[in-house]
C-alpha positions as CSV (number, residue, x, y, z in Angstrom):
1,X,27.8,5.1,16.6
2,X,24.3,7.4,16.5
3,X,24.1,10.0,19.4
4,X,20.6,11.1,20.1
5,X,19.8,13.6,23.2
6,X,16.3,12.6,24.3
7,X,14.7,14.7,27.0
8,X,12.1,12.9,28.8
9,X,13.2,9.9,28.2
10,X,12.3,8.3,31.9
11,X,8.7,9.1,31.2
12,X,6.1,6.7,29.8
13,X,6.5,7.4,26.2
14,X,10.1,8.6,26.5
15,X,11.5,5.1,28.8
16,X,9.5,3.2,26.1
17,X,11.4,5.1,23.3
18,X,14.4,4.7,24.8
19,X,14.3,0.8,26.0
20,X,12.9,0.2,22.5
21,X,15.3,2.0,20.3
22,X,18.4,0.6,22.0
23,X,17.3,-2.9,22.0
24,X,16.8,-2.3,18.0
25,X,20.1,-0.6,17.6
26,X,23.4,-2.4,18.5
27,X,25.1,1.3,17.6
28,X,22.7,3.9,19.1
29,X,23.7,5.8,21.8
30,X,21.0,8.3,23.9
31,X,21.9,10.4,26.3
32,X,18.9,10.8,28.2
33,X,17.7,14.2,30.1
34,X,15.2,14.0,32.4
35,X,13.8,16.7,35.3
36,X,12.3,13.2,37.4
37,X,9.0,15.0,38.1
38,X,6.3,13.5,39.6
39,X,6.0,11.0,36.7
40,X,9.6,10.6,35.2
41,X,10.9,6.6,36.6
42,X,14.1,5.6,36.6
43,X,12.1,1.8,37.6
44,X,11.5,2.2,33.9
45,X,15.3,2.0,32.9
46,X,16.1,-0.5,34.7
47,X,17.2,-2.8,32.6
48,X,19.7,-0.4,31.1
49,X,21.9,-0.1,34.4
50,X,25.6,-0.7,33.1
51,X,24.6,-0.1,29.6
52,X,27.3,2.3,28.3
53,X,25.0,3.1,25.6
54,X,22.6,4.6,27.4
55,X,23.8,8.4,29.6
56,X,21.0,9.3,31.9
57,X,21.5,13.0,32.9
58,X,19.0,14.6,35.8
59,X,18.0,17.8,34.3
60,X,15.6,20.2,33.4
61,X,15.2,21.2,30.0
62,X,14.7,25.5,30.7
63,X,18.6,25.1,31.9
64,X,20.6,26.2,29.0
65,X,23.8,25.7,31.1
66,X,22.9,21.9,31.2
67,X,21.9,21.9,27.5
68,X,24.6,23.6,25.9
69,X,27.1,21.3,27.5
70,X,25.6,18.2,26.7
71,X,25.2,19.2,23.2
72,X,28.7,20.1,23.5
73,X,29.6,17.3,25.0
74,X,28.1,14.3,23.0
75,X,27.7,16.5,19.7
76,X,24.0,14.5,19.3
77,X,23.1,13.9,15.8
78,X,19.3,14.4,16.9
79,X,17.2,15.5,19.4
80,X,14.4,14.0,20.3
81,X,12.1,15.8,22.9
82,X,9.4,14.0,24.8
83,X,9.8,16.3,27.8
84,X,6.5,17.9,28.4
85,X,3.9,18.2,31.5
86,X,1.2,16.2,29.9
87,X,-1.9,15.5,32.3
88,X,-5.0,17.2,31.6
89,X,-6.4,17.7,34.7
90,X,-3.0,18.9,36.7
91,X,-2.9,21.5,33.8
92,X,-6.3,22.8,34.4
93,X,-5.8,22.9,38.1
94,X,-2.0,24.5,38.1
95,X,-1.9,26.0,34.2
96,X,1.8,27.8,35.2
97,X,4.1,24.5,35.4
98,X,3.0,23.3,31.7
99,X,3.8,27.1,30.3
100,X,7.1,26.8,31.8
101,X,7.6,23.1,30.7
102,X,6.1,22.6,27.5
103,X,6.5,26.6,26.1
104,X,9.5,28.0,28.0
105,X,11.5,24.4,28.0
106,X,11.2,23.6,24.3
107,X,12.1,27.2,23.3
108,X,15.2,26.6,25.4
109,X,15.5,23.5,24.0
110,X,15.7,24.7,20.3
111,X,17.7,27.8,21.0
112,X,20.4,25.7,22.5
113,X,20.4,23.6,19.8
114,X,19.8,26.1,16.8
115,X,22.7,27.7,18.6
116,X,25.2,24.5,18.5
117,X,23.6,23.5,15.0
118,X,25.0,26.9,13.5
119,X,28.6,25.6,14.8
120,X,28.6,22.6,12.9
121,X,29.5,22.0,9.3
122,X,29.5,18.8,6.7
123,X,27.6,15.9,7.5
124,X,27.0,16.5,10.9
125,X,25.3,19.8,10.2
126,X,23.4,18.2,6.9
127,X,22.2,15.0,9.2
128,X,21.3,16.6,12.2
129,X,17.7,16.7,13.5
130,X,15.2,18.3,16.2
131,X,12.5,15.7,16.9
132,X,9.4,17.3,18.5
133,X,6.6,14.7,19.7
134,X,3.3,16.5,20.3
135,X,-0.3,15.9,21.0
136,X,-3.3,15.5,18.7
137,X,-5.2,17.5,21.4
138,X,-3.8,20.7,19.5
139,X,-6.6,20.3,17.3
140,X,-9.2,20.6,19.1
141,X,-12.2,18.5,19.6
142,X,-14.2,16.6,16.6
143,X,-17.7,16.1,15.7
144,X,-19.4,12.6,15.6
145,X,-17.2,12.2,11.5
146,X,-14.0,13.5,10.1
147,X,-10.3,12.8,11.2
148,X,-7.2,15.1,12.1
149,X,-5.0,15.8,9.9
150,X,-1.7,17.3,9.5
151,X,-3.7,20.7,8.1
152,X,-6.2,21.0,10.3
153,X,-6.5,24.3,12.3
154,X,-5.1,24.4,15.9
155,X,-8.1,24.9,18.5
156,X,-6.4,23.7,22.0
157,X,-9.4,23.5,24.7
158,X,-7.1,22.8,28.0
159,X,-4.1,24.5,29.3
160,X,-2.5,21.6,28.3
161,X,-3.6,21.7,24.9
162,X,-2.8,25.4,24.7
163,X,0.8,25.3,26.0
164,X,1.7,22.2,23.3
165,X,0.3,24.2,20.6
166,X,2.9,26.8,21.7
167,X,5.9,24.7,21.5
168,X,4.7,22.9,18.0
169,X,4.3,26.7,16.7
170,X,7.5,27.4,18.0
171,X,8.8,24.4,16.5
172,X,7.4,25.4,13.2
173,X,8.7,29.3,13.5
174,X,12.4,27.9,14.5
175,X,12.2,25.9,11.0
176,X,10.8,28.6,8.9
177,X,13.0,31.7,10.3
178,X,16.0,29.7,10.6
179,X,15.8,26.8,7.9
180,X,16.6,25.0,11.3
181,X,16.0,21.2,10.6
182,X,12.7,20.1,12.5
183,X,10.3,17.3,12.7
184,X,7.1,17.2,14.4
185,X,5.0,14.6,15.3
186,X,1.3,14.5,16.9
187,X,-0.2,11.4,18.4
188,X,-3.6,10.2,19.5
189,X,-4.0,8.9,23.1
190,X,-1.3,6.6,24.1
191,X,-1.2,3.2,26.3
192,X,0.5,0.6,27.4
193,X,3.6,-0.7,29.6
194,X,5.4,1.9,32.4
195,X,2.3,4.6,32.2
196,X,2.2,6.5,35.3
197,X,-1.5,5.6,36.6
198,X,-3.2,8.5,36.5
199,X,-3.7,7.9,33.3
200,X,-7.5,6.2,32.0
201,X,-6.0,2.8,31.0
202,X,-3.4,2.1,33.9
203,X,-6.5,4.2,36.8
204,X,-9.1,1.5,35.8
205,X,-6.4,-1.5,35.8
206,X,-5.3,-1.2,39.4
207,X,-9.0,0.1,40.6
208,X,-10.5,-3.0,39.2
209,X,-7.9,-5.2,40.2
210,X,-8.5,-4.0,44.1
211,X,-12.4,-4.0,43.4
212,X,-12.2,-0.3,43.7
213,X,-14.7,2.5,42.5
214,X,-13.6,3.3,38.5
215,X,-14.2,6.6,37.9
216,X,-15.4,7.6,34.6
217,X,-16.4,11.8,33.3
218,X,-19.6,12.3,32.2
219,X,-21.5,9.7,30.3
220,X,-18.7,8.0,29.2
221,X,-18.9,8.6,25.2
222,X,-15.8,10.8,24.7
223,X,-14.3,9.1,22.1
224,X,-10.3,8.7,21.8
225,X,-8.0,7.3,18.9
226,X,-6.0,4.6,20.9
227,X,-2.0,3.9,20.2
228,X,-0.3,0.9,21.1
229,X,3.6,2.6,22.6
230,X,5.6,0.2,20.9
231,X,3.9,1.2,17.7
232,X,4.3,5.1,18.4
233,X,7.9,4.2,19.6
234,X,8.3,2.8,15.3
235,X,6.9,5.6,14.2
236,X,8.8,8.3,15.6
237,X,12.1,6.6,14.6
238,X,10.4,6.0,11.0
239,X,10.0,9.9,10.8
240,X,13.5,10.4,12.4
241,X,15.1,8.3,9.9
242,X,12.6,9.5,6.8
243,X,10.9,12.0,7.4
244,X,11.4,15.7,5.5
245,X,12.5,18.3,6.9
246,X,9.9,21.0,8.6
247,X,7.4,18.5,8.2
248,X,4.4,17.5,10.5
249,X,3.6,13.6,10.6
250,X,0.1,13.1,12.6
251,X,0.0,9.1,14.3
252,X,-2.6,7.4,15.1
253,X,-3.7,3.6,16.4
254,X,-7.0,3.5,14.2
255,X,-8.6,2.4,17.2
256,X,-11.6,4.7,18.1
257,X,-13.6,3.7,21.5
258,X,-15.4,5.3,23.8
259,X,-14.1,6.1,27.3
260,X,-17.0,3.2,28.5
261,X,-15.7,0.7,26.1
262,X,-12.2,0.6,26.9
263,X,-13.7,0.4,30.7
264,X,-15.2,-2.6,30.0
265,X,-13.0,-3.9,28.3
266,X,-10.5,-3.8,31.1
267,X,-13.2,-5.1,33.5
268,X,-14.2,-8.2,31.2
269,X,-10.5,-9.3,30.7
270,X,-9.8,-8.9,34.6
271,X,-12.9,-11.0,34.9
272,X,-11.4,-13.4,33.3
273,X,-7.9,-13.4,34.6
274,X,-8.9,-12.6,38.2
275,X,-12.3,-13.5,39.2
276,X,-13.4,-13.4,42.1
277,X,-17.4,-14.5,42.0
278,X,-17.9,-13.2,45.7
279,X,-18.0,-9.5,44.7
280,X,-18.9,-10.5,41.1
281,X,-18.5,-8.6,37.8
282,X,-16.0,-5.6,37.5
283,X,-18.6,-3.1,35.4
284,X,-20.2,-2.3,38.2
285,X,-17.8,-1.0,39.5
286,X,-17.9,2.0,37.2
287,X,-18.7,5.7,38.7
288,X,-20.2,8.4,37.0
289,X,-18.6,11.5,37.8
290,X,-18.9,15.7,37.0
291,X,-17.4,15.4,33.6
292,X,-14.1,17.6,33.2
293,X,-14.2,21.5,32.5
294,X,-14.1,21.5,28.4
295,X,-13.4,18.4,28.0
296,X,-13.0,17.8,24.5
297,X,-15.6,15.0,23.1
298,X,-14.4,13.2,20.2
299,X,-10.2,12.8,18.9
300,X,-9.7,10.9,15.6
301,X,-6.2,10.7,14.1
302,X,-6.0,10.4,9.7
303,X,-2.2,8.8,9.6
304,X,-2.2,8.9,5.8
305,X,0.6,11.0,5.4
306,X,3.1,8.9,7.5
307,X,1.8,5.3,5.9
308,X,1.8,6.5,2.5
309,X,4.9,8.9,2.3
310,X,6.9,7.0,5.2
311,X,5.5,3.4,5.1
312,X,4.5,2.9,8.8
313,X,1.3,1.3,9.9
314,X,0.1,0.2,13.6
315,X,1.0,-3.4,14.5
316,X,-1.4,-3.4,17.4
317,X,-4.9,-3.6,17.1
318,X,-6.7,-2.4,20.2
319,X,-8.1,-5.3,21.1
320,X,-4.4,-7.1,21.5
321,X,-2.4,-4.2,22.8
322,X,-5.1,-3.8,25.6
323,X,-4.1,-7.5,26.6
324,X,-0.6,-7.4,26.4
325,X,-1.2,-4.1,28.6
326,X,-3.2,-5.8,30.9
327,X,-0.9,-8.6,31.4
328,X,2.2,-6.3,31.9
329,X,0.3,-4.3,35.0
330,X,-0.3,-7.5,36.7
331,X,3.0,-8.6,36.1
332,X,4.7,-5.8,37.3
333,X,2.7,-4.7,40.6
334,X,5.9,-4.1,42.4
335,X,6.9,-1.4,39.7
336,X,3.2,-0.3,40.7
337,X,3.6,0.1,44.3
338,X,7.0,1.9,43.9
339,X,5.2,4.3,41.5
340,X,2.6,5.2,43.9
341,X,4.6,5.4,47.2
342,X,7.5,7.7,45.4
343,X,10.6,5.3,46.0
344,X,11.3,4.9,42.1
345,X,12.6,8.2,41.7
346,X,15.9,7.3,41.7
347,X,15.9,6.1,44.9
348,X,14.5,9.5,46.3
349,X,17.1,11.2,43.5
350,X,19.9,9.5,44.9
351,X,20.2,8.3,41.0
352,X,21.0,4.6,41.5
């Protein structure tokens, strides 16, 4: 049986990861690390209670103590490390948190495990792998043409930005200096099931749902590179399983809109699966408001490396993961509620 030590893994893209990759795998194992900030649910894991293949651990990943003894303990044969502060906004109003997270935890992170790697010897040593999943806002923001690559310079424009950079260069330095075995992955803007709903996609769901003001920065024409999180969820276990070593794979959806079309496109398939002609069409529901402090205007992912060299490609078009995301919200408005009034946190960290 496979071992992986995945830290984050009861956030949005970590639970998916996690849920996903064990349902695939009849002989994974993941012993799964997570700090159950704000936005780490153990609603998301539900489904895995009694599973003996799945070890959830509350912890933070700048506590080498914890580290060292799970690596110790369940002698992983990867790590895979989602655990990050990730919002934009919360970094630009409290920049300190994301340092320690996202800079001070992942350099933990890899000297725990550079440390333990060292120790090992034969196949476990030549197999063994440090998955980092980062952001495509590293780069920077684009013009109206052109994509991200894997060589493009970094230019982070948010504290958040800026402390993900750190960790990828980390990442990078840890391979270089120490021929420890890395893999990095960057990904456009993510979406679908068990996103915390701060977030664009799940904010605009619930506010039209309720007939409630949808907020949007600006004009409305920052334009993202959408990702379906089952698809990102194939991906990172394609690069896992075949990528090189030290190499960066960039992923993407291939599904540019604008900030206003994905709004409408929410409030036009609400329309249709929730109308209610007394208070009429969801659009106008939309807000303009002050646009956010640097925000960047344009992301666009160039996945070329990872389809030709690896083989992956994005199941989801936009237009179909947006209604399977859709239809997951409004079947799961109890998860919602729990979400928003705090009570999924393992039952206040009781850990049930």
């Amino acid at each position: 049986m496979r071992t992986l030590l995945v830290t984050g893994g009861a956030g949005f893209i970590g639970g998916n990861y996690v849920l996903r990759s064990l349902a695939l795998d009849p002989e994974l194992r993941i012993i799964n690390l997570d700090l159950l900030t704000y936005a780490g649910n153990l609603d998301t894991l539900k489904p895995l209670r009694g599973n003996q293949r799945h070890v959830f651990i509350h912890g933070d990943i700048t506590d080498a103590e914890r580290v060292n003894s799970l690596l110790d303990q369940y002698a992983p044969d990867a790590v895979v490390n989602f655990a990050a502060e990730s919002h934009v906004d919360r970094s630009i109003d409290g920049p300190a948190e994301f340092v320690l997270t996202n800079v001070v935890g992942t350099l933990n992170l890899l000297q725990c495990s550079l440390d333990w790697w060292k120790n090992q010897s034969g196949p476990a040593r030549e197999a063994f792998r440090f998955l980092h999943i980062s952001t495509d806002e590293v780069y920077g923001s684009l013009g109206d043409t052109g994509a991200f690559s894997e060589t493009s310079p970094y230019a982070p424009n948010s504290p958040y930005a800026a402390s993900k950079a750190g960790s990828d260069h980390l990442v990078r330095a840890f391979h270089h200096t120490y021929d420890f075995p890395t893999l990095t992955t960057n990904c456009s803007n993510n979406y679908g099931p068990y996103q915390f709903p701060e977030k664009l996609i799940p904010l605009i769901i619930l506010n039209a749902l309720e007939y409630k003001p949808l907020p949007v920065y600006g004009d409305g024409q920052q334009v993202r590179d959408w990702l379906f999180v089952q698809d990102h969820v194939d991906a990172i276990n394609t690069v896992l399983d075949r990528g090189v070593v030290g190499e960066v794979y960039n992923v993407g959806g291939s599904s540019e809109r604008t900030n206003m079309q994905v709004v409408h496109g929410i409030c036009d398939a609400l329309d249709r699966r929730r109308p209610d002609e007394s208070r009429g069409e969801r659009r106008a529901l939309v807000e303009y408001v002050a646009d956010r402090p640097g925000h960047d205007r344009r992301y666009a992912i160039d996945c070329s490396k990872l389809s030709g060299e690896l083989g992956w490609r994005p199941s989801f078009s936009f237009a179909t993961g947006l209604e399977r995301t859709i239809d997951w919200y409004l079947e799961n408005l109890e998860w919602i509620q729990r979400v928003k009034d705090g009570s999924y946190q393992g039952e206040r960290l009781g850990l049930v």
